[in-house]
C-alpha positions in Angstrom: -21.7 -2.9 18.2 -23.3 -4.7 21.1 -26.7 -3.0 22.0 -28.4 -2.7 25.2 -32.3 -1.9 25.5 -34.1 0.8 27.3 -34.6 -1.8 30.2 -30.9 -3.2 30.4 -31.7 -6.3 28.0 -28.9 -6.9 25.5 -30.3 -6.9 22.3 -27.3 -8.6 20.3 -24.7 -7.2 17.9 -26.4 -4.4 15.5 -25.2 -2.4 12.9 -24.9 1.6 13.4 -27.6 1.9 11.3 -29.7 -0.3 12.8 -29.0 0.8 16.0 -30.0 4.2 15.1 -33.0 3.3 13.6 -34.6 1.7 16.9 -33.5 4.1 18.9 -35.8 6.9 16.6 -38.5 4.4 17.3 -38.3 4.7 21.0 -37.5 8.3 20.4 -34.6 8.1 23.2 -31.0 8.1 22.3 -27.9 6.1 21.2 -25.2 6.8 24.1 -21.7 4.5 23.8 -21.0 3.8 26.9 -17.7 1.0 26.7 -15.9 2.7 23.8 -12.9 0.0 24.4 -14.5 -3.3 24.2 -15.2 -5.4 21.7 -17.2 -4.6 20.0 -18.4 -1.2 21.6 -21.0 -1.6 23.9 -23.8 1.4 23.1 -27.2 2.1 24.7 -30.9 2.9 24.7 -31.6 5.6 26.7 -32.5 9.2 27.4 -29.4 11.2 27.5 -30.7 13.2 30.6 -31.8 10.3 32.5 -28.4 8.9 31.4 -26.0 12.1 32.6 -28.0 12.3 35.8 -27.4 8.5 36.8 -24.1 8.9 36.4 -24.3 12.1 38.7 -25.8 10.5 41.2 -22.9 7.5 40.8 -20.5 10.1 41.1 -22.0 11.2 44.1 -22.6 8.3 46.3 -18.7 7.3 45.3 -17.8 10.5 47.3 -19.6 9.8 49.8 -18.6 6.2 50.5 -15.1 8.1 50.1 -15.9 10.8 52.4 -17.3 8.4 54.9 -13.6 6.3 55.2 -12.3 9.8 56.1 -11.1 9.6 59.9 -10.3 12.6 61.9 -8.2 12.5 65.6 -9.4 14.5 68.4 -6.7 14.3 71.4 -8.1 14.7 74.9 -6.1 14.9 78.5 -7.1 13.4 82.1 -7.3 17.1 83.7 -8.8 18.9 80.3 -11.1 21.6 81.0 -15.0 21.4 80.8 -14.9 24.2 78.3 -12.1 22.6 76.2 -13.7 19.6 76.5 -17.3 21.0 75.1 -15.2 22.4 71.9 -13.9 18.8 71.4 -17.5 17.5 71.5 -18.2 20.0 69.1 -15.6 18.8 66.7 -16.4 15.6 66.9 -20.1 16.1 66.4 -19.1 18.4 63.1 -17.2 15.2 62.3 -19.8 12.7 62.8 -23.0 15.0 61.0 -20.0 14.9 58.0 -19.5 11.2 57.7 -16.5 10.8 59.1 -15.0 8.5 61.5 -13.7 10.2 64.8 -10.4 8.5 66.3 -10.3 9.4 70.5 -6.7 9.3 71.8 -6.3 10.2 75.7 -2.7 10.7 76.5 -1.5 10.5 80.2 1.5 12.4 81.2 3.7 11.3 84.2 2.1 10.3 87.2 -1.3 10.7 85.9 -0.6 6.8 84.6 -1.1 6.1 88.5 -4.7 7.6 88.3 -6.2 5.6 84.9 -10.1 5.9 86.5 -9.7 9.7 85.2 -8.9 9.4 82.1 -12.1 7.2 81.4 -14.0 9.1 83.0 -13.6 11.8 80.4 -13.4 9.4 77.6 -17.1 8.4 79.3 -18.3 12.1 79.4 -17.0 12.4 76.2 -19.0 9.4 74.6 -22.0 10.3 76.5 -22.2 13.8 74.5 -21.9 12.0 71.3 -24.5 9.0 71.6 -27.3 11.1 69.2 -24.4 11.3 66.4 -22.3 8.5 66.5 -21.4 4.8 68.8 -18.1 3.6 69.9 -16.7 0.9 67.6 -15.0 -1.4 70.5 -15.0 -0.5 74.2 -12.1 2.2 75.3 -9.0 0.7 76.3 -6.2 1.1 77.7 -2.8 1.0 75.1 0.9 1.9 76.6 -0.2 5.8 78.0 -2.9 6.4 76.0 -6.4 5.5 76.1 -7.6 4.6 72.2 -11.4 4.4 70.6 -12.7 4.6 67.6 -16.2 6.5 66.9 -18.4 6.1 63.8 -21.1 8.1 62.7 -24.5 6.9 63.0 -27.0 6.1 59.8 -28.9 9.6 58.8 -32.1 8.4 59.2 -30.7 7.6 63.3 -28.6 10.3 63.5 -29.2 13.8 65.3 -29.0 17.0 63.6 -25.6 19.2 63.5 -26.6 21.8 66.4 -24.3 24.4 65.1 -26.3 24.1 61.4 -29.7 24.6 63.1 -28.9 27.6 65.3 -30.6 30.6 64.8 -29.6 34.5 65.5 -29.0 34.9 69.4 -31.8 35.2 71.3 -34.1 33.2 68.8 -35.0 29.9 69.0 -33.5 27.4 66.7 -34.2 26.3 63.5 -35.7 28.4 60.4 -37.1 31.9 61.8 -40.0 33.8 60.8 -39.3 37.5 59.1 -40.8 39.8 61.6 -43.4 41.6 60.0 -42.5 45.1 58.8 -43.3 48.2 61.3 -46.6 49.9 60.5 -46.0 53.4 59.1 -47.1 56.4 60.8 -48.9 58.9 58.7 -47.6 62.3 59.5 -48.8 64.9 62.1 -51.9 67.2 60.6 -50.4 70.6 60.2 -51.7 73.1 62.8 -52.8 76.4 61.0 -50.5 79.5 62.2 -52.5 81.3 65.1 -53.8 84.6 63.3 -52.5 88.0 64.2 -53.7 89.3 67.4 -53.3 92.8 66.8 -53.5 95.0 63.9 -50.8 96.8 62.3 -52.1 100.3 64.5 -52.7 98.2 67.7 -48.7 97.3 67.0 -47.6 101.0 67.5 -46.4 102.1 70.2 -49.0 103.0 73.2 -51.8 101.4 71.2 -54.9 99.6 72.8 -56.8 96.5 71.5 -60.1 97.8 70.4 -60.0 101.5 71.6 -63.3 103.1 71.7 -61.8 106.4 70.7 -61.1 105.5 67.2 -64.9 105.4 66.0 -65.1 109.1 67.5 -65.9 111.9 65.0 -64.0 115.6 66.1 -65.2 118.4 64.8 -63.7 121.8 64.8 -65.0 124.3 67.3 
């Protein structure tokens, strides 16, 4: 087999054994990585380090896929400003995902005798997009329709998604705080029952709080 070093040196044509045998001396691991040539081509190198390379391969691939990705967003000369923010807000959603954004504005009968409009809007609309994402030629004007071409700007240039950023209503943007929690209330101190007023005699009918009769002694005649 052909062997390749820990730093990407080829180190000739070894031997299983051999090849086995240095890679327990560097304690890292013998990976085959061209099964099909000839001979096999096979590797120093941590396994881990090895898997997550080819992860992160894998990953930029999809990206650089992702990225050729191009999505139309149709606009009119007499669209509405709210119809024409949720456009923007595609587009942007677009743009933050690596995508290409493709502008088509159609005109409809005699709006081809009033063009001016319809850049106008194309304008507005490339004027909401400049933090995300720049025009690939100028717009122009192609049978009815006015045609662009929008690509996403480089990450490290490019604004932040809006609607990823937004917080609950009413707070301000980004990551929020936990409120703290509400202190808790320690419970009323009980008030002792008011004693009993009057005694079970002064409770009978026509009796009198503290009669001075009672203490009275009667004796017979």
């Amino acid at each position: 087999m052909r062997l390749i070093g820990v730093d990407g040196k080829q180190l000739g044509i070894v031997s299983l054994a051999e090849g086995l045998t240095l890679a327990r001396q560097q304690g890292v691991d013998l990976v085959e990585i061209a099964a099909t040539a000839t001979p096999p081509v096979c590797r120093l190198v941590d396994f881990g380090k090895f898997r997550y390379e080819l992860a992160k391969k894998e990953k930029d691939s999809k990206k650089r896929q992702h990225a050729n990705k191009v999505k139309e967003i149709q606009l009119s000369a007499k669209i509405d400003p709210h119809d024409l923010g949720v456009k923007v807000g595609h587009a942007i959603d677009f743009l933050c995902d690596d995508m290409k954004v493709k502008v088509a504005l159609r005109f409809r009968g005699r709006e081809m005798a009033h063009t001016e409009f319809g850049f106008q809007v194309v304008a507005k609309f490339l004027k909401e997009l400049e933090p995300y994402g720049h025009p690939d030629f100028e717009p122009k004007l192609v049978g009815r329709a006015i045609n662009l071409m929008v690509s996403p700007l480089p990450r490290n240039k490019r604004a932040k998604n809006p609607r990823q950023s937004e917080g609950p209503p009413g707070e301000p943007s980004g990551t929020t705080e936990p409120k703290p929690p509400a202190p808790i209330k320690p419970p009323p101190p009980k008030v002792p029952a008011p004693a009993q007023a009057q005694t079970e005699s002064d409770q009978r009918p026509g009796g009198f709080t503290n009669n001075p009769f009672t203490q009275l002694e009667i004796r017979p005649g």
